[in-house]
N, C-alpha and C positions, 0 to 999 in steps of 0.2 A: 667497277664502273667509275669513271671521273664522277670527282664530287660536286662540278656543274650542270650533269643532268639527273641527279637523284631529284627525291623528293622534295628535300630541305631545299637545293640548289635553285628548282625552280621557284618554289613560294619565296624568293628572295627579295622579289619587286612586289610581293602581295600574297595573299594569306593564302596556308596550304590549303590542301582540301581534307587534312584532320580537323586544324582551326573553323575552317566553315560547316564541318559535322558537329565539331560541339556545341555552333551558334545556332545550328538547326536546332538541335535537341533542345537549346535551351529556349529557342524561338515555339517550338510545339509544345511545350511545358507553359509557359504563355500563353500561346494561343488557346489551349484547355481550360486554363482559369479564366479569360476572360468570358469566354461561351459559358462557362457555369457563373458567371457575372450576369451575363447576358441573358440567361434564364429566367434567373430570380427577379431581375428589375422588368421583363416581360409581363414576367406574372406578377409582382405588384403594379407594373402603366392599366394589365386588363381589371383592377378595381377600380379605379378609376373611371367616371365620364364627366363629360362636360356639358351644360346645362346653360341658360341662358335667362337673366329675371323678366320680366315685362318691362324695364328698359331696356335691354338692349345687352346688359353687362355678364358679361360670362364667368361661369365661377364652376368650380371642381368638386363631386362628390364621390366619396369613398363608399363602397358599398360594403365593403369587408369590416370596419372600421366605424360606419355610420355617421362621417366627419365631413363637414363641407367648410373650401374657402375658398378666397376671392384671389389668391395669388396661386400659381402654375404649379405646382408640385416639382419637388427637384427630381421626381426621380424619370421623368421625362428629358431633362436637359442630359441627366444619366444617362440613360440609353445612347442619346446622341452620344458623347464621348465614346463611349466603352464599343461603338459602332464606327466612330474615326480608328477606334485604337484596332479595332480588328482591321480594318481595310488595311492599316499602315501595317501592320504585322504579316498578315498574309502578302500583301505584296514583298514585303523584306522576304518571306519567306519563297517565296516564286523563285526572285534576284538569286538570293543565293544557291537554291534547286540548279536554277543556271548555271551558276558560277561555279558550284560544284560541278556538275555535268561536265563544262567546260575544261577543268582541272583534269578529271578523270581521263578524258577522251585525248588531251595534251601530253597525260602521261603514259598511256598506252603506246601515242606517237611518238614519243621519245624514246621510251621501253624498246621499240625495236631499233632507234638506229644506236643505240648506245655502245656499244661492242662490238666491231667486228670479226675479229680471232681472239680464241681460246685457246694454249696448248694444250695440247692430252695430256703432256707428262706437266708431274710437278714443279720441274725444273722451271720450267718457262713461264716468265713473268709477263705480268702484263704491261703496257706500256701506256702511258697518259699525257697527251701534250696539252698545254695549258690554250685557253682561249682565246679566240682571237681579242684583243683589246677592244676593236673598233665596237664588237655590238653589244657592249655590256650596259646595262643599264636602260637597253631601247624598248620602249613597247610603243603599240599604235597610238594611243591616247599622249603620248609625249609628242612624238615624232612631228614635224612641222618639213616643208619639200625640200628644205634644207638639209634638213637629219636624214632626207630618204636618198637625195642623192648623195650625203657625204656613206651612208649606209652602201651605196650600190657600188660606189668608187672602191670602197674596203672591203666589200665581198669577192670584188674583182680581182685586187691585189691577191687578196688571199687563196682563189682560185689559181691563177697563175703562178704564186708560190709552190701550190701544191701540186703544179702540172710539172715546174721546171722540176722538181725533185722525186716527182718520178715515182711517187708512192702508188700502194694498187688502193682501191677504195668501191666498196660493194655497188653495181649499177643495176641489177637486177635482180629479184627469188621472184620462186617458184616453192610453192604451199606442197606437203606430200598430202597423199589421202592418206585418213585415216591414223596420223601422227599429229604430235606438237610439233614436229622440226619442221624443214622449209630452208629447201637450195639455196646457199647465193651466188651469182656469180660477179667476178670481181671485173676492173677495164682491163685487165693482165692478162683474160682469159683466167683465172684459175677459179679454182669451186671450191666453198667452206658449208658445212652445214651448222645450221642457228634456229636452235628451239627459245623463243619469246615467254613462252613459261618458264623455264627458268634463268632465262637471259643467259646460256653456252650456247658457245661457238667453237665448232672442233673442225681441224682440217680432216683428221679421218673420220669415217662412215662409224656410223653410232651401230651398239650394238644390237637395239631393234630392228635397223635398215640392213642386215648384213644377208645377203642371200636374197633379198626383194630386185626382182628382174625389172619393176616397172621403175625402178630406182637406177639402174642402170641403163635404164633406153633414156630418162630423164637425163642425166648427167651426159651419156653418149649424143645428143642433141647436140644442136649447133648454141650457143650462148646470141640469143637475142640480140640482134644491132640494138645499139643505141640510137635513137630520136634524134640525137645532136653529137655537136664534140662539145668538150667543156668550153670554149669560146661560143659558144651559141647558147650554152645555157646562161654563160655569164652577161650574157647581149639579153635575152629573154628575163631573168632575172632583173637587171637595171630595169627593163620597159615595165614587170609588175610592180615594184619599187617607186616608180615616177606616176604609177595611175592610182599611187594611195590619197584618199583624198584630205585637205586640209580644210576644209568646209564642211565638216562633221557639225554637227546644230552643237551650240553648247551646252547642253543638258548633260550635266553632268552626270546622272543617275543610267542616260539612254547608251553613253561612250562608256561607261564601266558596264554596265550587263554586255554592251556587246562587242566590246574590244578582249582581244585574245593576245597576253603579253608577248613579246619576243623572249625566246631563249636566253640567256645571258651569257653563255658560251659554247660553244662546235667542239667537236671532237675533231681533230682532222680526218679522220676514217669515217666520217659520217656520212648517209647516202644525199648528194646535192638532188635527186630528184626530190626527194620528201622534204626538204629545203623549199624547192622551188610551188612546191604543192601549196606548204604553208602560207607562203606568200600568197597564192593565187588565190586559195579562199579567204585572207585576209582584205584583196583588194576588191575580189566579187562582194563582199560584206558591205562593205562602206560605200560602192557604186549603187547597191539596191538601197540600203539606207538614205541616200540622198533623191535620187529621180530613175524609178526605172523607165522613164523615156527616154533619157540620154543613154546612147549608144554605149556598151559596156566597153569600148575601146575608146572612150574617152575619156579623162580623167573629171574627178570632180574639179579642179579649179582649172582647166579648160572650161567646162560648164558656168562656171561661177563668172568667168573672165567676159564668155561671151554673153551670160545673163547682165553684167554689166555693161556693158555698149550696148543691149537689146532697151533696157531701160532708160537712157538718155534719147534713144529714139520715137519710146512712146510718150505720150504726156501722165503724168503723174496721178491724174484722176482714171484715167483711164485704165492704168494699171491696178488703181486701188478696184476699180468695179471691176474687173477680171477676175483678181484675188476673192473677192464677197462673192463672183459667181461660182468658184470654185470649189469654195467652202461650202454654198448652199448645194450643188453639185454631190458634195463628199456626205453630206447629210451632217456637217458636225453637230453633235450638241450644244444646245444651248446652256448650260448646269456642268459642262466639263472642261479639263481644263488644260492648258498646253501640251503639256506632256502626253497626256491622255489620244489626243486627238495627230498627234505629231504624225504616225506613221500613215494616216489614212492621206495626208495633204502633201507631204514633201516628196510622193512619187510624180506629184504634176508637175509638168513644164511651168505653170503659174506660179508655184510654189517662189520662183525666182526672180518673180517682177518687184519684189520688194527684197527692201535690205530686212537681217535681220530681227534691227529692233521696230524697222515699219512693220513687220509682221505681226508680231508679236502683239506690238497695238492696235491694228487692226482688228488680229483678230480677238482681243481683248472687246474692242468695240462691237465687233459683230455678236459675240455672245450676249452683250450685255444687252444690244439692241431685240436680238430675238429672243431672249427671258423676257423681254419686256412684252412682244409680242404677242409669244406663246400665252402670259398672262393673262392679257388680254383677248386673247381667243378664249382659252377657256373660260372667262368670265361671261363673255358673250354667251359661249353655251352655255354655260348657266343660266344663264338672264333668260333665253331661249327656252329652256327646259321650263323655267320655274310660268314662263307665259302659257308656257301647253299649258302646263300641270293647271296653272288656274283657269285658263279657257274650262278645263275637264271640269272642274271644280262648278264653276257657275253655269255649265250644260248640263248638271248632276240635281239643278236645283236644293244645295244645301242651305238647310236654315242653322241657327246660331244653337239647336239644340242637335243637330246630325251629329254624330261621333264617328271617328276616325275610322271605328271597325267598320261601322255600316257601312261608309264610303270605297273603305278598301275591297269589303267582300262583294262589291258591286261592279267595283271598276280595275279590279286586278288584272283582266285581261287586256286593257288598253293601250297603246302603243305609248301615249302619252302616261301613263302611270309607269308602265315598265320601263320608259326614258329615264325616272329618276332612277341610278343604281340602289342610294343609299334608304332605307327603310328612314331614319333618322329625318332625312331633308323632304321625305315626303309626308311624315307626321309634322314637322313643323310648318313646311310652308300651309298645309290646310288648317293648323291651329290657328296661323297667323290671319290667313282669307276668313274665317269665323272669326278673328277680331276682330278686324274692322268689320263686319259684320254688326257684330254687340255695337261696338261705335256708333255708326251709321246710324242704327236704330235710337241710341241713346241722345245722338245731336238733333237728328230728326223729332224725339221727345221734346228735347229744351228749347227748340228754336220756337214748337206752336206754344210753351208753356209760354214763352217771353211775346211769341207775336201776341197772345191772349191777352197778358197783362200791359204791355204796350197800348192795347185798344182799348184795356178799360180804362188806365189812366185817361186818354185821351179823351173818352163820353165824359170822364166826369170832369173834367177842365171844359170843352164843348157844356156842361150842364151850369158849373159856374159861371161858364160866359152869357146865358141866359139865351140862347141860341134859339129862334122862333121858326115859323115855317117861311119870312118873311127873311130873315136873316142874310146877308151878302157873307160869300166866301172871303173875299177880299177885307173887308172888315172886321171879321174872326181872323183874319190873317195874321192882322197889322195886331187887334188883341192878343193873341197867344203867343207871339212869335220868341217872346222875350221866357217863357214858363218853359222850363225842364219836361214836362210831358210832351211840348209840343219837338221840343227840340231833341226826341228822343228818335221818335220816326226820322229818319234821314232822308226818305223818298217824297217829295212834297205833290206830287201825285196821288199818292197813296194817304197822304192827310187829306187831300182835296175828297175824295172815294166816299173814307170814313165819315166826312163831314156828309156828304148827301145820306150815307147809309143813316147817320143820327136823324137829319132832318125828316128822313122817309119813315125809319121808325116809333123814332121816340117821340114826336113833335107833340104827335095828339094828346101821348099819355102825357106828355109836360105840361101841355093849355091846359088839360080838363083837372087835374089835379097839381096847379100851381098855389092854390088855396092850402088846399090840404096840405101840401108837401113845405107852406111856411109854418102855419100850426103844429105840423109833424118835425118839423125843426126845432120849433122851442121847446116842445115835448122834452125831445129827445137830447137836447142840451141840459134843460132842466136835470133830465136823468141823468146824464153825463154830472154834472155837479155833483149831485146826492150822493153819486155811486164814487167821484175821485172823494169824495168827504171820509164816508166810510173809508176808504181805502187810506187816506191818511190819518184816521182817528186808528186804525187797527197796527198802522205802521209805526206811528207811535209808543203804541200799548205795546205791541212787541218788540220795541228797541228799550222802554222801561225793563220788560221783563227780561231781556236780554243780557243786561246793563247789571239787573239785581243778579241772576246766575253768572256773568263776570267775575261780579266783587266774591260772592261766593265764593269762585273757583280759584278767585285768586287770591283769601284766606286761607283756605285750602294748601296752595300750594306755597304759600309763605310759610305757614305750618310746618311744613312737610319739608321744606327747606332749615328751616329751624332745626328742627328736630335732627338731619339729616347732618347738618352743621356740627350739632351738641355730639351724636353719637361718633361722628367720626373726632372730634376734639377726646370725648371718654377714650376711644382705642385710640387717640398718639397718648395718653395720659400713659394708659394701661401699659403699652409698651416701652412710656419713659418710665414706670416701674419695676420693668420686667429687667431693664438694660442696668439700673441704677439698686436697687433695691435688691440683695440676692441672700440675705438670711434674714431669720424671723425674729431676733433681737434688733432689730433697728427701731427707732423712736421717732415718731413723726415732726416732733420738735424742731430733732437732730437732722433729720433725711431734708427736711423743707429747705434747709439752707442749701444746701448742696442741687436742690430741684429746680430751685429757680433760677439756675445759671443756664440750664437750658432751654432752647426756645420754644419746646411742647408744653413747658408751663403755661405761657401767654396764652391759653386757649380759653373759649366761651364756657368756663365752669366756674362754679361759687366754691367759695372758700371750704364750707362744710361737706360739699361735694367731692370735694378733694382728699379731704383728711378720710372721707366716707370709705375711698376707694383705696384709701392708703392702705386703711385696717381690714379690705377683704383681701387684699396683695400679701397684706403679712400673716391673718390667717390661712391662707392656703399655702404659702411656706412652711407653716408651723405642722399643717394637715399633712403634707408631703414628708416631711422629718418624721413624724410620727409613724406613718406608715413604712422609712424607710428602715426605722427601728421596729418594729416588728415584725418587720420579715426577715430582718438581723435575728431576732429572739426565734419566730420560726425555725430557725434551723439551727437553735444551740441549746433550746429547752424543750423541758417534757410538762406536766399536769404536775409531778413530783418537783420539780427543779426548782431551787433557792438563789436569790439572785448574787451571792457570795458563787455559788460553782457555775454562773451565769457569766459573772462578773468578769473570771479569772479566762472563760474562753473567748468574749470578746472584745475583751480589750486589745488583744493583738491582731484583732480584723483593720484593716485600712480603712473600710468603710466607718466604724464606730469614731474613729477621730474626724473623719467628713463632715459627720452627721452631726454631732455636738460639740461644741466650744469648751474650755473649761468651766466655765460660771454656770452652763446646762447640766455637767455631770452629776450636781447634786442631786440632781432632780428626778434622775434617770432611776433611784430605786422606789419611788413611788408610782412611775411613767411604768415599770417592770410589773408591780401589784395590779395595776389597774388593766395590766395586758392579761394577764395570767386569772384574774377574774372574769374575764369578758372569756378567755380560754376558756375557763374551768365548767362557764355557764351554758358557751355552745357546745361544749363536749354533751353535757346532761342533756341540753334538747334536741341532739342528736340523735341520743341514745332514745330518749324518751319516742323520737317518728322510728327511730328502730324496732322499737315493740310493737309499736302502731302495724308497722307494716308483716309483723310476723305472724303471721296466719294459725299457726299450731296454739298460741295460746287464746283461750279463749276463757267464756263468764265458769267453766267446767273445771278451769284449771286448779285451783286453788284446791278443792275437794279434792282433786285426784293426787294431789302433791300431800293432803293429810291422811288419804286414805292408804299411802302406800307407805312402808316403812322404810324402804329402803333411797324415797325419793327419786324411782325411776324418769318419771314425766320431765323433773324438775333438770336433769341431767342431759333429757334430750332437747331441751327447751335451751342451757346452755350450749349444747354443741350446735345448733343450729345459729346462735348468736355467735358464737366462737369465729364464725366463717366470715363474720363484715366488719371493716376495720372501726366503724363507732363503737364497738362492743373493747374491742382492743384497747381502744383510747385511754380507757377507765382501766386498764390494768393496774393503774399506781394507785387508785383509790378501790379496792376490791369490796368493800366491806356497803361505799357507798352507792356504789354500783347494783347491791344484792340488795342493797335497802330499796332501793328505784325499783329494781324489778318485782319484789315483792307486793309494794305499794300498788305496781300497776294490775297488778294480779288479782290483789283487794276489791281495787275499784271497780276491775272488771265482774267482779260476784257480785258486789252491789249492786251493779247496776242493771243486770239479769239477762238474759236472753233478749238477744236485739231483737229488733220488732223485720217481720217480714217486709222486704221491698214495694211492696201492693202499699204498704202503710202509708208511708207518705204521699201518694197519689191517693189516697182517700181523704187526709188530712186539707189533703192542698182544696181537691172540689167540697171540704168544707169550709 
């Protein structure tokens, strides 16, 4: 096969159809993940809801989580994304589905004209002429009516090159039944058979065909006229070539899905009808992509040429309201977007009243205009709905204590209840009709609470003014007009009212007790006196008392502030002794000088204080060294050990030079006795709660130790002390060991039979 219609040859101007299998696979390997993306952030937006306070302000709760806040949760703006990234992915994935298809279906069409003889024998080579130069490189998305006719001009030469020379070249097959092969015959008249499964081509009858009679009525047939001569295809050829159109939209994405590349080189043995085919569905392509109203024998820029002289004829408004009716017409979306909407609009003859980037903007405007619309439509029904819904509400007679159930199991069946879809907008708008509700009631409260108090101010400014049955409104006018009570009422009608109502009411009760009601004044000033007196003699008394638990509180906390001061000045002391101070031969004399270079000396303490805390700093050095030598002795001596064979083991401890200086070493064999006494003492009181707790001997023992000769008791009495390491201890001193347990043996005869448990409980209730 020439190596410009293989595989590789044609993915030459663009990717094979292996390349776009391994983009699939890697495009569905993506699109997988993002759906299990997709999932997870589903089910975390459904814990989520949204809520609303009594202003107004909306804020998010997590029900999973039990977390509320005031800002949107990202995993909302998530979803969006991860719902662009799908659309943009399956759509890649459609394209190339295409583009594959396209490939496959190209190369099958190539697949058969690729070869026309095959020899049987192996002798016979195949033969391969190179391409023509003219169409290399050409496909529809390049091509401009220049390239198509320098294209039509070079198909022709090379037509007629291949006529004057006379070659034969396949003009028709005929399919067998029931075979892969499939006749061809050539313009020579002669016949080759070509099986397209495996791409041969044999001038002799294949071995399956051989004896098959309908095989030979097929070939004994007349070979099919041809449709044309090659000048007429070559005539027919140029006319599909010149109807390609150049006014393809520039959408780049819409011209690569649906452009199909040219070949990039012929065979000369190629079939020109399969030539002329490709051509023809290329040029039917790009005629229905533009306007299927325009006549399919016209080209698109014949179309374009006369849409432009069509538009100098109308007026520009005119065209533009053509275009918007067109669209409303096509139903475009108002949310979509050129691309999207391209193939519903450019089959109209209107499609061409504009140029187009007038299009473009247009229809850029029209959408924008009818989102806005649509907005507003559906706000309207809302608005609509939420008016039933309250009309229902206020023919239901609900009061401020009805609840949402009652309401709903009442009026479920309503046209106007079932108007609202959302459960959600119909529990709020009836929580919202119940607030104002509450409201209404609560204004309607405070308005008679203020009308109340407005009118009494007013009688008692009216009682001030001394107001008779005789009195002029006018005169009370000119009186009050200037006082805050009067100027509180705003409606001077409504003062005028009040004022008749005082004179009708209260008139009598004011003449007949005008007396009394002066007497009853000094009374009650009087009182008023007596009673602020007391109140500032007691205010007094308790600002004294106040005053004394201040000072109090505030000895107290001076105190305690002191105190607080001193202790914390002790701990920096203690710790500039713990930092400066670090063995138990230091002299307070000595150390003081070297203390007061630092500045924890300066602290709130007395002198004595100081040296106080020096000497409990250097006895608990001296405490620590002692104890760290004797647990040095611990593990080098026994109850028996001299500090000579003491002496010789730890002196080669690392520890024993840590521990003491020279000038201490003296001292260490008296530090040794006083260890090994304090040793020798707890060894014997150990021993001695040893006995204590050994149950076998008893006030009996001693008898039974002289009664027997051989000292059995006293043997078993050993071996049971034998068992606990205080018994052990005294191994070095045996003798005085035997004296202690004798003694305690003694004691216990003495002291005779213990007294029964009852005993003391009888003692005590005496």
């Amino acid at each position: 096969m020439p190596p410009f219609l293989n595989a590789q040859g044609i993915a030459a101007g663009g990717k094979s159809l292996e390349t776009l299998e391994t983009e699939l696979r890697k495009l569905r390997v993506q699109l997988k993940e993002l759906e299990e993306k997709m999932e997870k952030a589903n089910n975390e937006v459904t814990t989520w809801s949204e809520f609303k306070n009594p202003e107004g302000r909306p804020y998010f709760y997590n029900s999973k989580t039990t977390e509320s806040t005031w800002d949107k949760p990202i995993v909302f703006s998530d979803v969006i994304d991860i719902q662009n990234q799908l659309e943009h992915i399956n759509k890649t994935i459609h394209e190339s589905e295409k583009e594959a298809k396209r490939l496959e279906a190209e190369q099958t069409l190539l697949s058969a004209a690729t070869a026309t003889t095959t020899t049987t024998n192996s002798s016979d080579k195949q033969q391969t002429v190179p391409a023509p130069a003219f169409i290399s490189g050409f496909t529809v998305e390049k091509m401009d009516n220049n390239d198509v006719r320098r294209f039509g001009e070079a198909l022709d030469r090379n037509l007629n090159d291949d006529k004057s020379k006379g070659k034969s070249r396949p003009s028709s097959t005929k399919p067998i039944p029931g075979t892969p092969w499939c006749i061809v015959w050539t313009n020579d008249q002669q016949v080759f058979f070509f099986n397209p499964t495996s791409r041969t081509s044999l001038w002799d009858r294949p071995e399956e065909l051989k004896g098959r009679s309908d095989v030979d009525e097929m070939i004994r047939a007349a070979m099919p006229q041809q449709e044309s001569t090659d000048s007429n295809r070559t005539i027919a050829t140029k006319q599909k070539l010149d109807s390609i159109s150049d006014d393809i939209e520039p959408d780049a994405k819409k011209i690569k899905s649906d452009s199909i590349p040219i070949i990039n080189s012929l065979n000369n043995n190629e079939n020109i009808d399969n030539e002329i085919k490709l051509i023809q569905n290329i040029n039917e392509r790009s005629i229905n992509n533009n306007n299927n109203n325009i006549n399919t024998k016209e080209s698109p820029y014949d179309a374009e040429s006369k849409a432009a002289k069509q538009r100098e004829l109308i007026p520009y408004e005119t065209r533009i309201k053509q275009f918007r009716e067109m669209l409303a017409e096509k139903q475009v979306s108002a949310f979509a977007t050129w691309e999207q909407e391209l193939n519903k609009i450019n089959c109209d003859s209107r499609y061409l009243l504009l140029t187009a980037k007038e299009r473009k903007q247009e229809f850029d405007r029209y959408t924008h205009e009818r989102a806005d619309e649509e907005r507003r439509e559906k706000e309207a029904k809302i608005k609509l709905k939420k008016k039933k819904f309250h009309d229902l509400i206020k023919e239901s007679n609900v009061s401020v204590k009805t609840t949402y159930n009652e309401f709903s199991s009442r009026h479920s069946k309503d046209e106007r209840f079932r108007a609202v879809e959302k459960i959600r907008d119909r529990e709020a708008w009836f929580h919202e009709y119940v607030q104002e509700l509450k409201t209404q009631e609560k204004d309607g409260s405070n308005k008679h609470t203020i009308k109340e108090k407005l009118k009494k101010d007013y009688f008692s400014l009216l009682k001030e003014l001394k107001v008779t049955q005789d009195s002029s409104w006018s005169d009370i006018k000119r009186s009050g007009e200037h006082d805050q009570r009067y100027k509180a009422i705003e409606s001077s009608s409504r003062r005028e009212d009040w004022f008749r109502e005082y004179q009708t009411k209260h008139i009598d009760e004011i003449t007949n007790s005008s007396n009394d009601a002066t007497n009853e004044e000094d009374l009650e000033r009087q009182r008023e006196k007596e009673k602020q007196e007391r109140i500032d003699a007691s205010i007094k008394k308790r600002a004294e008392e106040v005053k004394e638990q201040l000072s109090g509180f505030q000895r107290e906390l001076d105190k305690e502030r002191e105190q607080l001061k001193k202790d914390k000045a002790i701990e920096n002391f203690k710790a500039l002794l713990t930092d400066m101070v670090r063995t138990a031969d230091a002299e307070w004399k000595d150390t003081k000088k070297a203390l007061r270079k630092d500045p924890r000396w300066n602290q709130d303490i007395d002198r004595d204080e100081k040296e106080s805390l020096f000497e409990e700093h250097v006895n608990l050095l001296e405490k620590k060294r002692k104890m760290a030598f004797h647990s040095l002795l611990s593990e080098h001596c026994t109850l028996s050990s001299t500090w000579k064979e003491v002496k010789k083991n730890i002196k080669t401890d690392v520890r024993f030079e840590k521990i003491f200086s020279n000038d201490h070493k003296r001292d260490l064999e008296r530090e040794f006795e006083l260890y090994m006494k304090y040793k020798y003492d707890t060894a014997k009181k150990e021993f001695k709660e040893l006995l204590k707790e050994t149950k076998i001997i008893t006030h009996k023992s001693l008898r039974m130790i002289r009664e027997s000769e051989e000292q059995n008791h006293l043997r078993d009495i050993e071996k049971i002390l034998q068992k606990d390491k205080r018994y052990l201890l005294l191994d070095v001193i045996p003798e005085e060991r035997s004296r202690i347990l004798m003694n305690y043996i003694e004691d216990l005869q003495e002291q005779g039979e213990p007294p029964p448990p009852t005993a003391s409980l009888d003692r005590r209730k005496l």
